[in-house]
C-alpha positions as CSV (number, residue, x, y, z in Angstrom):
1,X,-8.0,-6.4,32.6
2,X,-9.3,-10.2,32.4
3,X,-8.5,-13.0,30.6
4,X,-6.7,-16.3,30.5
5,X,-4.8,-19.2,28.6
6,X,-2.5,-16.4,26.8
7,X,-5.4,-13.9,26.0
8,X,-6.0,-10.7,28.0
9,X,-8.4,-8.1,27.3
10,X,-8.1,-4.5,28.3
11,X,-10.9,-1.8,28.5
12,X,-9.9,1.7,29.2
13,X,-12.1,4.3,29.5
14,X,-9.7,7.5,28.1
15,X,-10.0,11.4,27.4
16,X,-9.1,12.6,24.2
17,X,-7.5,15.8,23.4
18,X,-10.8,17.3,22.6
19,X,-11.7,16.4,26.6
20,X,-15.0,13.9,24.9
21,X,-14.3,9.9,26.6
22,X,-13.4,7.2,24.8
23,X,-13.5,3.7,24.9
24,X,-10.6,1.6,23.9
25,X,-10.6,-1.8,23.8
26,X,-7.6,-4.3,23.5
27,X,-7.1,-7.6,23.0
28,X,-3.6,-9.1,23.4
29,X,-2.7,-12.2,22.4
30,X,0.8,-14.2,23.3
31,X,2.9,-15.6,21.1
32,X,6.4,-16.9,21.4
33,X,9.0,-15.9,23.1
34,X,7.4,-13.5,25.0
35,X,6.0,-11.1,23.2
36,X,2.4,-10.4,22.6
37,X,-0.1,-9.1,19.4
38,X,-2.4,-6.9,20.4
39,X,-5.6,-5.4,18.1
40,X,-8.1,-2.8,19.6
41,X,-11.3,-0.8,18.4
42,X,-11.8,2.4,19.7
43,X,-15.7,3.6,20.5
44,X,-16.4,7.4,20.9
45,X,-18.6,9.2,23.7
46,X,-21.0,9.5,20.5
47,X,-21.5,6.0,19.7
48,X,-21.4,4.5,23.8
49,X,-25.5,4.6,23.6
50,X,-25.5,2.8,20.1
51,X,-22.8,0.1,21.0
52,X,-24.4,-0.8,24.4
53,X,-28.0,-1.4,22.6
54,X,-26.3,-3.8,19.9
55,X,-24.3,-5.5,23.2
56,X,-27.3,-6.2,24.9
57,X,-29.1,-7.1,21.7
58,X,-26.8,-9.8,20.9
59,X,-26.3,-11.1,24.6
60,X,-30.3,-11.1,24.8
61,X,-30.4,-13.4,21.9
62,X,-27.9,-15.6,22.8
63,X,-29.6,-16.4,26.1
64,X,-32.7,-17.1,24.5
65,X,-30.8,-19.9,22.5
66,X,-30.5,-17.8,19.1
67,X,-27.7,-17.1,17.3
68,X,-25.7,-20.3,19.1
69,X,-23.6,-22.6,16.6
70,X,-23.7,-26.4,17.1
């Protein structure tokens, strides 16, 4: 878990009933009177390979300077 300012982010490495992982992350947001809203993707043992390429795609462009909005 991390986050701040009323934004926490959760990732969970799970087993699902088939006994293959996946990945679930959550992002809860608070609102009023204590209560949060909270959305989440879920990534399967399949796809971990495919989504760590396009993470590290992305964050390698966006060190280089690319992809940045003024």
């Amino acid at each position: 878990m991390f986050g701040e300012d009323g934004r926490l982010y959760f990732i969970d490495l799970l087993q699902a009933k088939n006994k293959k992982a996946y990945l679930q992350i959550t992002r809860a947001d608070y609102k009023a009177k204590e209560k949060y809203e909270r959305s989440s993707i879920i990534l399967f043992e399949d796809d971990f390979e495919f989504f760590v390429e396009a993470v590290a795609m992305v964050l390698g462009r966006y060190s280089h300077g690319e992809g940045r909005t003024a």
